[in-house]
py3Dmol code that shows the C-alpha trace and the ligand (Angstrom):
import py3Dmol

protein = """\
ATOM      1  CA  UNK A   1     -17.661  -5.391 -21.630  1.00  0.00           C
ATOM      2  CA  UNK A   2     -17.652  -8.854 -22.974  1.00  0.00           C
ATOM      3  CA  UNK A   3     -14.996  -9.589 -20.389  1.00  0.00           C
ATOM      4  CA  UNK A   4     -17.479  -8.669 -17.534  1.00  0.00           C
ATOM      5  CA  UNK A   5     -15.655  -5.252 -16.586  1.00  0.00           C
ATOM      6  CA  UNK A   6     -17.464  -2.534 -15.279  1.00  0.00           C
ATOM      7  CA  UNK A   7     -17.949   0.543 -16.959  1.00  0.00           C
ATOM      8  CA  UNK A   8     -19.206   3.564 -16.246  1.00  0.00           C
ATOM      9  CA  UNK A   9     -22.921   2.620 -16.451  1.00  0.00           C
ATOM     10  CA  UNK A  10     -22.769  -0.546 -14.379  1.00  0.00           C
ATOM     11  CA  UNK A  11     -20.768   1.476 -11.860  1.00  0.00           C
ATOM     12  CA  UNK A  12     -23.817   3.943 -11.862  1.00  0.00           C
ATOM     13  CA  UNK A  13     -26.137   0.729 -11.773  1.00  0.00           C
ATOM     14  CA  UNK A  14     -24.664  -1.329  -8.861  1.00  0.00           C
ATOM     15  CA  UNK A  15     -24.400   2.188  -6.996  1.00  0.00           C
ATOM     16  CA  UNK A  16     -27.787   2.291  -7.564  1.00  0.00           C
ATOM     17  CA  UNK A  17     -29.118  -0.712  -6.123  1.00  0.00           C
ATOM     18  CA  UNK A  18     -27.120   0.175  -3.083  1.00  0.00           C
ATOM     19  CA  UNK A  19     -28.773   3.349  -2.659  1.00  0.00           C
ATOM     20  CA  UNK A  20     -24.738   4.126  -2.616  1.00  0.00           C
ATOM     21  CA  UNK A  21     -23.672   7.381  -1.313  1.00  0.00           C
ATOM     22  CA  UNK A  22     -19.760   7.107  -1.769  1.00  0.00           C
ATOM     23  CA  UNK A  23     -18.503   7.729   1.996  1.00  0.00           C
ATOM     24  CA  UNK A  24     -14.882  10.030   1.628  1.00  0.00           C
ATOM     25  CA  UNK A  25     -13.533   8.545   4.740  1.00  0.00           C
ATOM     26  CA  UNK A  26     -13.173   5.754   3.236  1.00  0.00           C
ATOM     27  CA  UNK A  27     -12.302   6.858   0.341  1.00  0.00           C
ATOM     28  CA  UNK A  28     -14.594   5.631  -1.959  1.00  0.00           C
ATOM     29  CA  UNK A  29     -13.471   6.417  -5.165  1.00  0.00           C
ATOM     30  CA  UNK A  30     -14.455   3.522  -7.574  1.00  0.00           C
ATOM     31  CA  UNK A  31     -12.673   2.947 -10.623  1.00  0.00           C
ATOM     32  CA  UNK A  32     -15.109   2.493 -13.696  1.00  0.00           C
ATOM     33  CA  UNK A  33     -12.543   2.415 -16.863  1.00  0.00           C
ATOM     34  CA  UNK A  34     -11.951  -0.469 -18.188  1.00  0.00           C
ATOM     35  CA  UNK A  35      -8.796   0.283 -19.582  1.00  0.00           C
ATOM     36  CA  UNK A  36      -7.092   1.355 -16.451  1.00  0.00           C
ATOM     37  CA  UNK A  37      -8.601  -2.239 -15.135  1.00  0.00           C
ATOM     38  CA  UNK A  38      -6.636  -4.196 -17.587  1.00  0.00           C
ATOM     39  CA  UNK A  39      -3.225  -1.487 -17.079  1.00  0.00           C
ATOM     40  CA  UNK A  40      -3.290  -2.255 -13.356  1.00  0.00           C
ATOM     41  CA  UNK A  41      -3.788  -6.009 -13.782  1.00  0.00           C
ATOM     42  CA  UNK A  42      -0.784  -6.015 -16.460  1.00  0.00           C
ATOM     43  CA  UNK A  43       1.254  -3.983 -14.202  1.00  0.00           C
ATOM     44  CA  UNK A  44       0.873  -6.693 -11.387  1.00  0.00           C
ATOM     45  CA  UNK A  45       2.596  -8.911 -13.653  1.00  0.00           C
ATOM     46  CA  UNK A  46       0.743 -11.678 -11.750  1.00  0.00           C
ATOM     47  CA  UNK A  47       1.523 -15.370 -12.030  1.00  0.00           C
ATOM     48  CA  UNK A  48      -1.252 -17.630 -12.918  1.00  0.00           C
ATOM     49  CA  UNK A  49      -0.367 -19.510  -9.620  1.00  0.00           C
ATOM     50  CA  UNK A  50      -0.897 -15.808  -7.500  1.00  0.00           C
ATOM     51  CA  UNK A  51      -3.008 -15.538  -4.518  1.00  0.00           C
ATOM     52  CA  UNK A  52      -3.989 -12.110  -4.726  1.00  0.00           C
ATOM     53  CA  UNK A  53      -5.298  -9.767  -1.885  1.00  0.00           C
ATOM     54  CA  UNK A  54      -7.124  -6.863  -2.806  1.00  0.00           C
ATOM     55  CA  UNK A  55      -8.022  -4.459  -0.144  1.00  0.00           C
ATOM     56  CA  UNK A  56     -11.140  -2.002  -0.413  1.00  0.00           C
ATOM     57  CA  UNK A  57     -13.029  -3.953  -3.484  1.00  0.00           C
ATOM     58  CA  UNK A  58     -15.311  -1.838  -3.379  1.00  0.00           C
ATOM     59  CA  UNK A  59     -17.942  -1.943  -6.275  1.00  0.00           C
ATOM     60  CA  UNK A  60     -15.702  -5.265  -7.952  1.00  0.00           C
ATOM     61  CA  UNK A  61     -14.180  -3.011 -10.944  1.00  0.00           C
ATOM     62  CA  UNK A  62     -10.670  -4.316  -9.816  1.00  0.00           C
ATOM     63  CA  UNK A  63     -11.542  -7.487  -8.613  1.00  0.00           C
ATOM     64  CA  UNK A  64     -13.597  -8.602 -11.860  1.00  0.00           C
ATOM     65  CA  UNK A  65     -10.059  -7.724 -13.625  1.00  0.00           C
ATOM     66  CA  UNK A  66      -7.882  -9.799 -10.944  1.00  0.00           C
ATOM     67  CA  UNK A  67      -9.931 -12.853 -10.928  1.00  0.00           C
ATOM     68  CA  UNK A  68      -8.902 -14.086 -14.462  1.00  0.00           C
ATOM     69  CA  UNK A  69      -5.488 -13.144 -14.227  1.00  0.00           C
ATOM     70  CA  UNK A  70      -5.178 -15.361 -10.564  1.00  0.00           C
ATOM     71  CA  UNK A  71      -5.681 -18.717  -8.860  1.00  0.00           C
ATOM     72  CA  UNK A  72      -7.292 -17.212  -5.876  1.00  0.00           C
ATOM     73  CA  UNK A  73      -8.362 -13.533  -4.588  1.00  0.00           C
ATOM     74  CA  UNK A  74      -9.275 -12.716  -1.420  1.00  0.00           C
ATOM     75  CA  UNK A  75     -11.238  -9.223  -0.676  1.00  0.00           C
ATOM     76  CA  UNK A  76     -10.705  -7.457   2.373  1.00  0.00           C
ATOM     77  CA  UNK A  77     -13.833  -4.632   2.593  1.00  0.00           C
ATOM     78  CA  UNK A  78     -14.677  -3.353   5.690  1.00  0.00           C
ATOM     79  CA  UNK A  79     -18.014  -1.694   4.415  1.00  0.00           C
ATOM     80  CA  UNK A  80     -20.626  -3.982   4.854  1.00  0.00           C
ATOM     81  CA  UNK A  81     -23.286  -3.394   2.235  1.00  0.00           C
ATOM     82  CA  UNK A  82     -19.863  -3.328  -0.800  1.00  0.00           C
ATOM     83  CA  UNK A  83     -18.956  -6.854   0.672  1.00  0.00           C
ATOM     84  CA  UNK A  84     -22.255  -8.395   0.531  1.00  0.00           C
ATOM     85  CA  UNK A  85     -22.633  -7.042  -2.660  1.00  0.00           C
ATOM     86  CA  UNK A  86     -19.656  -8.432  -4.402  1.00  0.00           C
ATOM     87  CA  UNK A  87     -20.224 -11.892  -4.350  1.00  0.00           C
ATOM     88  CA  UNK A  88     -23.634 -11.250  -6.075  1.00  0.00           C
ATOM     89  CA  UNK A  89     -21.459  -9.089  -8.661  1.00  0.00           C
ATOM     90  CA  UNK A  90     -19.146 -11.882  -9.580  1.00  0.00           C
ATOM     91  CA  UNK A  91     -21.522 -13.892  -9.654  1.00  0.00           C
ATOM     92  CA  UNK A  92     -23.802 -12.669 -12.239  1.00  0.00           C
ATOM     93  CA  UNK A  93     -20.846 -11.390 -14.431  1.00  0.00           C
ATOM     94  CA  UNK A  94     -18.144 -14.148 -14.333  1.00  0.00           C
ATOM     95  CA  UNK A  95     -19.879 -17.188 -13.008  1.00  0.00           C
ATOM     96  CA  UNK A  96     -17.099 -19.302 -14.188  1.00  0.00           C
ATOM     97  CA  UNK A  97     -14.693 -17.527 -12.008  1.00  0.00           C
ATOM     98  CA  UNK A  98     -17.093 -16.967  -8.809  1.00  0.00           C
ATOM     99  CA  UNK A  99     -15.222 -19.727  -7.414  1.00  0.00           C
ATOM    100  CA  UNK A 100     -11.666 -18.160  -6.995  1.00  0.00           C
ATOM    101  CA  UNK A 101     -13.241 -14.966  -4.567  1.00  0.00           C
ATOM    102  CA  UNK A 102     -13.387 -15.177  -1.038  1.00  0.00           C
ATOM    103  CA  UNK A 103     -15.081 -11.574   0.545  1.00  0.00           C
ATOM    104  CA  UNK A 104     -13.600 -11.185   3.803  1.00  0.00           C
ATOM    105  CA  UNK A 105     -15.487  -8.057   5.687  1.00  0.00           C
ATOM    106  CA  UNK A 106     -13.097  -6.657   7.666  1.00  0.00           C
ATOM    107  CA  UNK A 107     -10.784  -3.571   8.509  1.00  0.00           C
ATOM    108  CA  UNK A 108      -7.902  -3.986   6.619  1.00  0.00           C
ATOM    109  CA  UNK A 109      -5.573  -1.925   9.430  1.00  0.00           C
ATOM    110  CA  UNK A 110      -6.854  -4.442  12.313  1.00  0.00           C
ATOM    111  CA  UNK A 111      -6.033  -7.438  10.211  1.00  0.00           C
ATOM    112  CA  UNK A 112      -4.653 -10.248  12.116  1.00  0.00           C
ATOM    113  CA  UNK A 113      -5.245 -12.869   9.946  1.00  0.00           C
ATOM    114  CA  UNK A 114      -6.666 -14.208   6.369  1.00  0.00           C
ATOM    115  CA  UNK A 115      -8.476 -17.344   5.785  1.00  0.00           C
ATOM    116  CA  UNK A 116      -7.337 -19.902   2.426  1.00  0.00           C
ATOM    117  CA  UNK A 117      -3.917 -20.185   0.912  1.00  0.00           C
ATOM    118  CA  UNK A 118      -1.696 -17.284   2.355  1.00  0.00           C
ATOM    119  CA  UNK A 119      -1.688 -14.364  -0.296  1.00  0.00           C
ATOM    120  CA  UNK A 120       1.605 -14.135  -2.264  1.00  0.00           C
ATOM    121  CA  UNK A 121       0.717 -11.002  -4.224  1.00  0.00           C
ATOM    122  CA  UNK A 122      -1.132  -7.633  -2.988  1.00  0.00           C
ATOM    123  CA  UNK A 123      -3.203  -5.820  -5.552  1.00  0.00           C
ATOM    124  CA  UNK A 124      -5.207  -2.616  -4.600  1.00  0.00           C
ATOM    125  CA  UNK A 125      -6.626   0.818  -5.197  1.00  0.00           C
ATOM    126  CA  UNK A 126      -6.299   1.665  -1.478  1.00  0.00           C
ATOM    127  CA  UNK A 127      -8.555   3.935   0.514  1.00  0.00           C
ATOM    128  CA  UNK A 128      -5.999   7.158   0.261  1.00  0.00           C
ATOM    129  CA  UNK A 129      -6.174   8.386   3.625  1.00  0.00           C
ATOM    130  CA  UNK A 130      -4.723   4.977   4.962  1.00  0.00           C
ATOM    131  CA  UNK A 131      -3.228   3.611   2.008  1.00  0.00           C
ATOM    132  CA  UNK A 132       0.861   3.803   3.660  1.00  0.00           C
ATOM    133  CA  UNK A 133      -0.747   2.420   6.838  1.00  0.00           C
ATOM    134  CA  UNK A 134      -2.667  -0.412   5.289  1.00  0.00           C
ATOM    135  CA  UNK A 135       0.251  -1.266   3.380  1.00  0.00           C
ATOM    136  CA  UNK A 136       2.883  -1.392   5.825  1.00  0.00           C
ATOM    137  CA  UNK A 137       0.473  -3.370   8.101  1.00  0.00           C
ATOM    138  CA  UNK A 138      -0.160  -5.609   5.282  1.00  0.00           C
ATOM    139  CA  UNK A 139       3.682  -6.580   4.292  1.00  0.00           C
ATOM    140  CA  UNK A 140       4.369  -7.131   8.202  1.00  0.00           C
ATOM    141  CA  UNK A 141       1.297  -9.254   8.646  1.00  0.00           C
ATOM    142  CA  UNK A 142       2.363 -11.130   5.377  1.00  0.00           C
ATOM    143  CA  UNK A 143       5.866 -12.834   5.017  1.00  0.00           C
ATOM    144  CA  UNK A 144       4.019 -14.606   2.004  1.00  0.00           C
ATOM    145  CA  UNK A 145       3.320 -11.483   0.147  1.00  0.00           C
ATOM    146  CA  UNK A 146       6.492 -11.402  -2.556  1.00  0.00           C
ATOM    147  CA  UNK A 147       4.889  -8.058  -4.946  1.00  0.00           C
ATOM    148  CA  UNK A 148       2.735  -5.212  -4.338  1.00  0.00           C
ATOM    149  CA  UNK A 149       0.797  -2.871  -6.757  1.00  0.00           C
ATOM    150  CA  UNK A 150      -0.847  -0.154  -4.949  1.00  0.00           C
ATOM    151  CA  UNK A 151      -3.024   2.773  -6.435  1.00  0.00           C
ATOM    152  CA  UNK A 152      -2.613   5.802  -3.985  1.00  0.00           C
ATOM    153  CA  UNK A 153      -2.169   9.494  -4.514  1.00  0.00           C
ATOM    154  CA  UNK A 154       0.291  10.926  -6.985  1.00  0.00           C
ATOM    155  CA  UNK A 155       2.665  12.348  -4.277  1.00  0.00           C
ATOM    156  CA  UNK A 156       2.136   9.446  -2.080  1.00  0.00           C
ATOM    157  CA  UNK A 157       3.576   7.242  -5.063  1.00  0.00           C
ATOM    158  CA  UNK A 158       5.990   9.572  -5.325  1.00  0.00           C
ATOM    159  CA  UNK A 159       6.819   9.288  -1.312  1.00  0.00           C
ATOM    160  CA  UNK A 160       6.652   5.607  -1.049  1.00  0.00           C
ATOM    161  CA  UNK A 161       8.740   5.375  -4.023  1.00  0.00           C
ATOM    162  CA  UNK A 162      11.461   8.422  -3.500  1.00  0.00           C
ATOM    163  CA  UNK A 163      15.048   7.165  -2.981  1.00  0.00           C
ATOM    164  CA  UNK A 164      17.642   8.459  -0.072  1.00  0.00           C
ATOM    165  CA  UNK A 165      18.640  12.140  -0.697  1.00  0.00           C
ATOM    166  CA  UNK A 166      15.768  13.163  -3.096  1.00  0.00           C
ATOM    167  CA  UNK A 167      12.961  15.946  -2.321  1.00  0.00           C
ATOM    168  CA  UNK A 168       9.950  13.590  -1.530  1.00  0.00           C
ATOM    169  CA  UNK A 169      12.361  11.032   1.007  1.00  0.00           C
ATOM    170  CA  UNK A 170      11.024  10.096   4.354  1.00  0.00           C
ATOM    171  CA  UNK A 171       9.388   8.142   6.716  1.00  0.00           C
ATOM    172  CA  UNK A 172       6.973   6.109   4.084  1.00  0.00           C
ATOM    173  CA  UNK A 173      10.167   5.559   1.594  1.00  0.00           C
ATOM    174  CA  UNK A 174      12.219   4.728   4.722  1.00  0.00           C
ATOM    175  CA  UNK A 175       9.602   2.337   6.101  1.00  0.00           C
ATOM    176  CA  UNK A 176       8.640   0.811   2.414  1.00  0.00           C
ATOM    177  CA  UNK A 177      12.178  -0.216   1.818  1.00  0.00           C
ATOM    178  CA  UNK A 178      12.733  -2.073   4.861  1.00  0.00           C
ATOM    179  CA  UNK A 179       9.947  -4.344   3.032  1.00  0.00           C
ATOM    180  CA  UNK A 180      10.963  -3.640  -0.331  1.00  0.00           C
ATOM    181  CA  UNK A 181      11.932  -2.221  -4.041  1.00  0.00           C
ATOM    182  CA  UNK A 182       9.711   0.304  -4.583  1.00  0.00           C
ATOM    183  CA  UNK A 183       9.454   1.820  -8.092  1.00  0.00           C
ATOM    184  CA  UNK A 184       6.498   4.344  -9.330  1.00  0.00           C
ATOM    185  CA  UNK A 185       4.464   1.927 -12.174  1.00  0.00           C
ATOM    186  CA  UNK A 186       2.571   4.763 -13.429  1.00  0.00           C
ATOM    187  CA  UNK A 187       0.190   7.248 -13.338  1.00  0.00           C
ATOM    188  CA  UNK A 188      -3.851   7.156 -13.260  1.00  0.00           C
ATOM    189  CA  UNK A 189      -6.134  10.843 -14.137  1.00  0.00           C
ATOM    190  CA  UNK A 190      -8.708  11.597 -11.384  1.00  0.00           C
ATOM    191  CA  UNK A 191     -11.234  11.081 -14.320  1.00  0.00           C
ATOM    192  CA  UNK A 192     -11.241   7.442 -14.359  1.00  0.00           C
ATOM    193  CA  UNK A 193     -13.209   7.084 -10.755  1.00  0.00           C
ATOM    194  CA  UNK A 194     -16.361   7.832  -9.768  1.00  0.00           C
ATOM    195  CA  UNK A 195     -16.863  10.041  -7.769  1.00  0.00           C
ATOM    196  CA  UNK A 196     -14.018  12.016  -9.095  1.00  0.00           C
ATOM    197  CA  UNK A 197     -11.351  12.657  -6.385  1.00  0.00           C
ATOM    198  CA  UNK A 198      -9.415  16.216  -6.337  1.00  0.00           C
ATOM    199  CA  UNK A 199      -5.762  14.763  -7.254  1.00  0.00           C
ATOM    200  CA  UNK A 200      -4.549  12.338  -9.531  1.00  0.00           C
ATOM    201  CA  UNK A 201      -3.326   9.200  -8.434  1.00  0.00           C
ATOM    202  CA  UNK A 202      -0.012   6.933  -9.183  1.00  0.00           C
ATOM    203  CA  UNK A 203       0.909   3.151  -9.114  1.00  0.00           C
ATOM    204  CA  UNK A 204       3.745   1.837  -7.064  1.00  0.00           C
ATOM    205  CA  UNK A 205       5.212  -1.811  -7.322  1.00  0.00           C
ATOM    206  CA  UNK A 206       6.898  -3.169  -4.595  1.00  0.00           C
ATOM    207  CA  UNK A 207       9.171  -6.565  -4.639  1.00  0.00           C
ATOM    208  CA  UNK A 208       9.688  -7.529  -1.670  1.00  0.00           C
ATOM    209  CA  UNK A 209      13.598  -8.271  -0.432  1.00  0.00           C
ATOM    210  CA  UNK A 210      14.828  -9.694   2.789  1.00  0.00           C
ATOM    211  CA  UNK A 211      14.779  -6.867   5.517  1.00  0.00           C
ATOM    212  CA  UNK A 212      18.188  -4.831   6.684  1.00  0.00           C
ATOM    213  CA  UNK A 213      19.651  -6.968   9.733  1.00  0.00           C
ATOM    214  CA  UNK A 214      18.668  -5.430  12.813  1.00  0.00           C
ATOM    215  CA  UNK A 215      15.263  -4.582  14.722  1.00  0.00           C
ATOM    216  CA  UNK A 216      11.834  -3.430  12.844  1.00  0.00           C
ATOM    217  CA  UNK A 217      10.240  -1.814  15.547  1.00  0.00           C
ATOM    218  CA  UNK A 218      13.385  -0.335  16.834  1.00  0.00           C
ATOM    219  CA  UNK A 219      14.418   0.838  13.505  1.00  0.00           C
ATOM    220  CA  UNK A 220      11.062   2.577  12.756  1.00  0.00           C
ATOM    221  CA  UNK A 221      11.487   4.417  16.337  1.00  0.00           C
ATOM    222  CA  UNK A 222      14.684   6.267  15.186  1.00  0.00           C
ATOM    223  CA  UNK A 223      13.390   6.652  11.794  1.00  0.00           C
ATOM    224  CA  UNK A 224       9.878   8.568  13.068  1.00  0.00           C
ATOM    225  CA  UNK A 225      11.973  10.616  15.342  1.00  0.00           C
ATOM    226  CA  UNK A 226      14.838  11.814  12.610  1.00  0.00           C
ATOM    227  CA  UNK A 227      11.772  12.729  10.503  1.00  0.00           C
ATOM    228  CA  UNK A 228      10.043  14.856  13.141  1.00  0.00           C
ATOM    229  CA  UNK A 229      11.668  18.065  13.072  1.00  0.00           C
ATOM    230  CA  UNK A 230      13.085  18.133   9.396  1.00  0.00           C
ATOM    231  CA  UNK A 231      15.439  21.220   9.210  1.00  0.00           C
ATOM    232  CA  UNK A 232      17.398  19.699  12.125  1.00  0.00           C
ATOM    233  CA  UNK A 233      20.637  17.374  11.797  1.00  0.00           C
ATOM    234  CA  UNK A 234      20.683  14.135  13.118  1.00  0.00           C
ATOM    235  CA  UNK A 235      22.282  15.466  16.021  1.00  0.00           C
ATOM    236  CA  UNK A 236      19.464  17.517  17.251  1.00  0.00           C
ATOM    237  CA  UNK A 237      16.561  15.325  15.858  1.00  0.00           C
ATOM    238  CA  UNK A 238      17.764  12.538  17.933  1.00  0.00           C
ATOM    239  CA  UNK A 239      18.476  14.373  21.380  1.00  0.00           C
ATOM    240  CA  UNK A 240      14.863  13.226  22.648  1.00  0.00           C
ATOM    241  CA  UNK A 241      15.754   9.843  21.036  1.00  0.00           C
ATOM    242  CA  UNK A 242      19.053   8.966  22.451  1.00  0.00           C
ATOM    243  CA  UNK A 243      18.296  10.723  25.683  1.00  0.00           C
ATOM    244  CA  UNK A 244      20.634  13.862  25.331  1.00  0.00           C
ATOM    245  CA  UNK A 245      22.444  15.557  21.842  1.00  0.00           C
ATOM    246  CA  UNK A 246      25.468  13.825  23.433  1.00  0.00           C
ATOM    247  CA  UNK A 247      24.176  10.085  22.926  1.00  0.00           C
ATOM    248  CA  UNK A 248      22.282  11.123  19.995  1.00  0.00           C
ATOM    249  CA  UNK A 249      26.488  11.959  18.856  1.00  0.00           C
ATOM    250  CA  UNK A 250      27.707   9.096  19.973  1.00  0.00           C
ATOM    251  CA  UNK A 251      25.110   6.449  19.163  1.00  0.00           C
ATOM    252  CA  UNK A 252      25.282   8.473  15.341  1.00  0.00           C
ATOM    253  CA  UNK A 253      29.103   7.898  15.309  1.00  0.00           C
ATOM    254  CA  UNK A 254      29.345   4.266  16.288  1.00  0.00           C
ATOM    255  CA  UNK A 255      27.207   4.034  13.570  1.00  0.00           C
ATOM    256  CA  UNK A 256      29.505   5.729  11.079  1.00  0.00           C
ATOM    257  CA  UNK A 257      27.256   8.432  10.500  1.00  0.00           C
ATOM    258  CA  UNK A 258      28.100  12.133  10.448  1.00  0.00           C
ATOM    259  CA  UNK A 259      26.101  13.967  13.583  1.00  0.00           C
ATOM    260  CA  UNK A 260      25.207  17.234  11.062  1.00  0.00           C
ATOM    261  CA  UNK A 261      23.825  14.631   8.167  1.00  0.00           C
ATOM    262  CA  UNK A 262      20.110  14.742   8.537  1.00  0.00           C
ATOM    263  CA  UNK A 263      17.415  12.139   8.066  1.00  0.00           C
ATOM    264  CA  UNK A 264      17.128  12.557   4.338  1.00  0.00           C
ATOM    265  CA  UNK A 265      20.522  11.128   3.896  1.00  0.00           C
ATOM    266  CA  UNK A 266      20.126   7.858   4.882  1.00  0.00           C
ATOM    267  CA  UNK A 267      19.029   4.478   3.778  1.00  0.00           C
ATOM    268  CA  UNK A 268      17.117   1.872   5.701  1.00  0.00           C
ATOM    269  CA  UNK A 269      20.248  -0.006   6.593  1.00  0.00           C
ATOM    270  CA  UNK A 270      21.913   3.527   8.178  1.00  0.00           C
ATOM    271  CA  UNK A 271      18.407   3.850  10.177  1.00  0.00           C
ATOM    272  CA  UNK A 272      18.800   0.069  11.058  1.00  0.00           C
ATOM    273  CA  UNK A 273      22.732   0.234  12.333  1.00  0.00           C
ATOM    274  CA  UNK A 274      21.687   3.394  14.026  1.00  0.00           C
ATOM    275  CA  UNK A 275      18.691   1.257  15.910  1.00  0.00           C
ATOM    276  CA  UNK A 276      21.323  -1.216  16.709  1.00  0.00           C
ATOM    277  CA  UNK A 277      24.028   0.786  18.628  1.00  0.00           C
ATOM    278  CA  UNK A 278      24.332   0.438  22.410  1.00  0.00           C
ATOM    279  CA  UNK A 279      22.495   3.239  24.260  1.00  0.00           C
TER     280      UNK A 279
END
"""
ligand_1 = """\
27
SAM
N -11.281 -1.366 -5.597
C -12.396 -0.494 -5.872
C -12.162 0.211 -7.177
O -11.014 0.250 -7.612
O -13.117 0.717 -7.755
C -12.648 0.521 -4.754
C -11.450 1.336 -4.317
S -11.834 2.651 -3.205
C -10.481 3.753 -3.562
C -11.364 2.070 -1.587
C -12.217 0.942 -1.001
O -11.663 0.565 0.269
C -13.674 1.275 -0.706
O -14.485 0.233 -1.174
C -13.754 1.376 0.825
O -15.014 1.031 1.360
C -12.676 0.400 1.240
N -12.042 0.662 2.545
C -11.818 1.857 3.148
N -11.148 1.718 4.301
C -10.907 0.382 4.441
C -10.263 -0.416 5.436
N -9.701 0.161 6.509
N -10.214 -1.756 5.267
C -10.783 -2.338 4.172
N -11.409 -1.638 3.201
C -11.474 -0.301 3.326
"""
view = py3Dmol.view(width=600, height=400)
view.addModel(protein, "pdb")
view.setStyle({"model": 0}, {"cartoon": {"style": "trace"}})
view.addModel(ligand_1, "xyz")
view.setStyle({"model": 1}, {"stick": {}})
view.zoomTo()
view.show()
């Protein structure tokens, strides 16, 4: 691609030359369509003033597509043979842009800190069996982060994206909008990665707003334990919680809540008044 993408055979080339066996626990599916590429960079909407971090780089099919589009990108990989790699990668196919990457090797859930300009705009195709972690961890590591564009699992999309009340509601949607807008942005086929994973996968923008008032960690404590016996009201759910049904009752009421409502019903700012009512 005379833009430097990769396609299927460089994908197949740079695996190659790592001897690459594509791990699944860290989900290592690599994207080698250069179509999608340019879709997922559009769908950023990213200002040429951006700091973009991408998590999980991998083989540098996204990356090659951010780099143009971005004053600065910093890659987070934490396997160490894809991160040496990249630079080399970059290098060879967009010299003139080399400049603007900065490989950080690293765990992406253990992050505690980036080095360069703070990020303002996160742009991935996340490993899937950590992708809500990483991305929580991410936005509440980094007030500077204003917009997110994930690629994650279909019904993950769907989860992180599902309003109050609706079928796929729950502790990622609950959790995402205390960061967040969170709208689905599309959806990618299995068939554009290699090695092809078993579902299809969906993009999920995120604008960040500013956070209910109240406590985060105390809000995400009420909001794990509504969601961890489902069938149950609030009530019930929230017995362990509150320390009997009887708080659970009256904590839910000085909240304004109905007792039999149950978890599904309520926003972010219901889960955050509830956090902040008097034991
Ligand atoms: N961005 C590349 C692409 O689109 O082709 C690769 C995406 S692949 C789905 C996920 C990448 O995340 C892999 O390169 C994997 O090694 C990396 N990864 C997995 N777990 C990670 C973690 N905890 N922190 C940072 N990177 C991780």
């Amino acid at each position: 691609h005379a833009d430097g993408l990769l396609g299927p055979a460089a994908i197949r080339d740079l695996a190659r030359q790592l001897d690459l066996r594509p791990t699944k626990s860290l989900g290592q599916n690599f994207l080698h369509d250069a179509n999608t590429i340019r879709r997922i960079v559009r769908t950023a909407e990213l200002r040429p003033d951006d700091v973009v971090l991408e998590v999980g780089p991998g083989l540098g099919s996204l990356t090659l597509g951010l780099l143009p589009a971005a004053t600065a990108v910093t890659a987070v990989e934490i396997d160490p043979r894809l991160a040496e790699l990249l630079p080399r990668t970059v290098a060879e196919r967009r010299p003139d842009l080399a400049g603007r990457l900065t490989v950080v090797e690293a765990d992406a859930l253990r992050l505690s800190g980036l080095p360069g300009r703070p990020p303002t705009a996160l742009v991935a195709n996340l490993p899937y069996n950590v992708a809500v972690p990483v991305l929580l961890h991410l936005l509440e590591l980094l007030p500077s982060l204003r917009r997110a564009l994930v690629l994650v699992q279909a019904e993950v999309a769907e989860r992180l994206a599902a309003p109050p009340g609706s079928p796929a509601y729950g502790v990622p949607s609950v959790k995402a909008a205390w960061y967040g807008r969170a709208h689905r942005a599309g959806n990618v086929g299995r068939r554009v990665f290699w090695p092809e994973p078993n579902v299809d996968s969906g993009l999920v923008a995120l604008d960040r707003t500013d956070p209910p008032p109240g406590d985060r960690a105390a809000t995400f404590a009420v909001v794990d334990a509504a969601f961890a016996t489902r069938r149950k009201g609030l009530r019930a759910a929230l017995a362990r919680w509150a320390g009997s049904p009887a708080a659970a009752e009256a904590r839910l009421r000085a909240a304004g809540i109905d007792p039999s409502t149950r978890g599904e019903q309520l926003s972010v700012a219901d889960f955050a008044r509830l956090a902040a009512t008097a034991p």
